[in-house]
C-alpha positions in Angstrom: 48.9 -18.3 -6.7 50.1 -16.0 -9.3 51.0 -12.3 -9.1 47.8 -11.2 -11.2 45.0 -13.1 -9.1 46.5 -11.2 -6.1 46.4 -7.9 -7.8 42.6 -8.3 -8.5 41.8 -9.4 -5.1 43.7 -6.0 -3.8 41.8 -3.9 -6.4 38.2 -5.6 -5.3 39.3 -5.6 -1.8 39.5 -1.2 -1.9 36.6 -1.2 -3.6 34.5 0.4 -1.0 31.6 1.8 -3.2 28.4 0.9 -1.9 26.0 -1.1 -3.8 22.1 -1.2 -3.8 19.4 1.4 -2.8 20.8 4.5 -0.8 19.4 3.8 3.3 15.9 5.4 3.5 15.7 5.7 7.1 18.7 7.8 8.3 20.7 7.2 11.8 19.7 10.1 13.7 16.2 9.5 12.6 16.3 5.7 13.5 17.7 6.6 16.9 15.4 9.2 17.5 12.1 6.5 16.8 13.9 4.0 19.1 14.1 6.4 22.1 10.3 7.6 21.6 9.4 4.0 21.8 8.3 3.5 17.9 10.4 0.6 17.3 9.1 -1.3 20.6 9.3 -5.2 19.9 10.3 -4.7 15.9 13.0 -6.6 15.2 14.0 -6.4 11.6 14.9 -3.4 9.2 12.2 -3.5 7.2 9.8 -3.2 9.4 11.3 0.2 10.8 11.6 1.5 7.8 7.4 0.9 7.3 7.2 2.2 10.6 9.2 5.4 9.1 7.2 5.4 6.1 3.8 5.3 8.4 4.6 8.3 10.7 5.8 9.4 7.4 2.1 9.5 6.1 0.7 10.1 9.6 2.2 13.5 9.9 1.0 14.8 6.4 -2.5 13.0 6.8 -3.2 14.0 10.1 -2.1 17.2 10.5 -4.2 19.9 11.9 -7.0 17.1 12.9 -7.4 18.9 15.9 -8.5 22.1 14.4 -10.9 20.5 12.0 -8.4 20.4 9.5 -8.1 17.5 7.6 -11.1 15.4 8.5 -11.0 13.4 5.4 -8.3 11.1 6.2 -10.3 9.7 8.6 -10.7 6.5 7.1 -7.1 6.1 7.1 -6.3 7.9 10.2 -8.8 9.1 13.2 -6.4 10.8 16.0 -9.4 11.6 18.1 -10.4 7.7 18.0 -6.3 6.8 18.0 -5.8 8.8 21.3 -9.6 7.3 22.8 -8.0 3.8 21.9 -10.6 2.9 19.7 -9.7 -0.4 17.7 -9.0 0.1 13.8 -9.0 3.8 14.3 -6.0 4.1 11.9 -5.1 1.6 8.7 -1.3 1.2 9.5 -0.5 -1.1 6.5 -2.1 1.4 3.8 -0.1 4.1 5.6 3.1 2.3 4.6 2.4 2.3 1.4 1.1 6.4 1.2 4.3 7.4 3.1 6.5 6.0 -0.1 4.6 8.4 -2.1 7.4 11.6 -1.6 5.4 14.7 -2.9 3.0 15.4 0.5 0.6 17.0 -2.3 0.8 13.6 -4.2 0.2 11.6 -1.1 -2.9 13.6 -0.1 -4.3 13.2 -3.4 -3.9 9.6 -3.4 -5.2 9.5 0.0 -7.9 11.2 -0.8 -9.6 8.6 -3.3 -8.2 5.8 -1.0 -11.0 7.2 2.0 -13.9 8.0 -1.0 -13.7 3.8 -2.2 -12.8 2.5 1.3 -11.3 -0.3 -0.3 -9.7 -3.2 2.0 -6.2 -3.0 2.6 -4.9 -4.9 0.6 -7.1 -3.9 -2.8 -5.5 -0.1 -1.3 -1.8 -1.3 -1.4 -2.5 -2.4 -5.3 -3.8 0.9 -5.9 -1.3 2.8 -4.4 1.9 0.9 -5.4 0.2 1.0 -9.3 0.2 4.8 -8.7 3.8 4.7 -7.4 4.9 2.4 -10.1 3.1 4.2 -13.0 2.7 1.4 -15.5 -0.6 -0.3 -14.3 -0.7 -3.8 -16.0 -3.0 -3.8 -19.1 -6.8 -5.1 -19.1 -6.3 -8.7 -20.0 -9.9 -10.5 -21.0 -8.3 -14.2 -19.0 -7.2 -12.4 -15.9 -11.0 -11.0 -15.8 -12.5 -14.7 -16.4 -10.1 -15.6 -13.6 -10.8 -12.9 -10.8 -15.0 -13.6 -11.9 -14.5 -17.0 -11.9 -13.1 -17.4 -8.7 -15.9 -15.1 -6.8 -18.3 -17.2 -8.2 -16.7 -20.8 -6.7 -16.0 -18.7 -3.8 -19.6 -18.2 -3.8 -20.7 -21.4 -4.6 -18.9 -22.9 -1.6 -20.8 -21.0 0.7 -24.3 -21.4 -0.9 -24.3 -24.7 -2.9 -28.0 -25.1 -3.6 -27.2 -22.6 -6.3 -28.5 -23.0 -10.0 -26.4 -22.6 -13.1 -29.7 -20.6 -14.4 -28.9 -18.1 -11.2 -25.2 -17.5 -11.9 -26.4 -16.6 -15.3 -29.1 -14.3 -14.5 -26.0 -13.0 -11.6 -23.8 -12.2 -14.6 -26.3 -10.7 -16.9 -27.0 -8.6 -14.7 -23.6 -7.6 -13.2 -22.7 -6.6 -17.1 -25.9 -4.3 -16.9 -24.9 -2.6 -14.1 -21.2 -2.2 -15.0 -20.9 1.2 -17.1 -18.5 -0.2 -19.5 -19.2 3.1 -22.1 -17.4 5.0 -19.2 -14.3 3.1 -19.5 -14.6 3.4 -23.1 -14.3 7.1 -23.6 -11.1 8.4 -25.3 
């Protein structure tokens, strides 16, 4: 080997800058959710970090439920129904995604049309990380024939004595009932 490889292996070698996103969930704060039991049976890091991100949302959501305060994040997180041990009194997975949201405010706001639609979880991860992401893609006339297309054969598939003549009538009258001068207005 020559002198100059060995230089630039020394030079890369006290490089000790770290690369990538800065740690989101913190030591003290890591240890202090695996002695409270929060990280019971999770084994990799991102999954503590949604479980940070989830008692993230939990404590701005939640708070003052008790007192009344609150009530109408309900949808997303019931405490009196939590501590009852009701089943799907809380929506964990769209509580990962609010608690990446970092202005409390923000996240409330969010939250707040996320309990008015009730959308599933998944349809409330889309909204929330097009929020968080701020560039929504744009209305695109084949991905609509797509999404339509595939509820009907979805539909189909289940009820196959089903007339061309009826999925006509079906979308004439879905176009009547969607308010497209709403999404029209400047």
């Amino acid at each position: 080997m020559n002198k100059n490889s060995l230089e630039i292996k020394e030079t890369v070698s006290e490089n000790n800058s770290t690369r990538g996103r800065p740690p989101v969930l913190n030591k003290e704060l890591e240890t202090l959710y695996e002695n409270i039991g929060l990280f019971i049976n999770v084994q990799t890091r991102k999954s503590r970090i949604n479980i940070y991100y989830r008692q993230r949302a939990i404590s701005v959501l939640m708070e003052g439920q008790e007192q009344g305060k609150n009530l109408e994040f309900c949808f997303l997180a019931d405490k009196a129904k939590i501590g009852a041990g009701t089943k799907k009194a809380w929506k964990p997975i769209i509580l990962y995604e609010l608690g990446k949201i970092q202005d409390p405010e923000t996240m409330k706001t969010v939250a707040r049309r996320i309990c008015e639609l009730k959308p599933s979880s998944k349809e409330a991860v889309s909204m929330i990380r097009r929020f968080r992401n701020g560039n929504p893609k744009p209305a695109c006339v084949f991905q609509l024939n797509k999404e339509i297309t595939a509820t009907i054969n979805n539909y189909i598939q289940r009820h196959q004595d089903i007339t061309n003549e009826q999925i006509l009538e079906s979308l004439k009258l879905t176009l009547e009932a969607v308010n497209y001068s709403e999404l029209n207005k400047n």
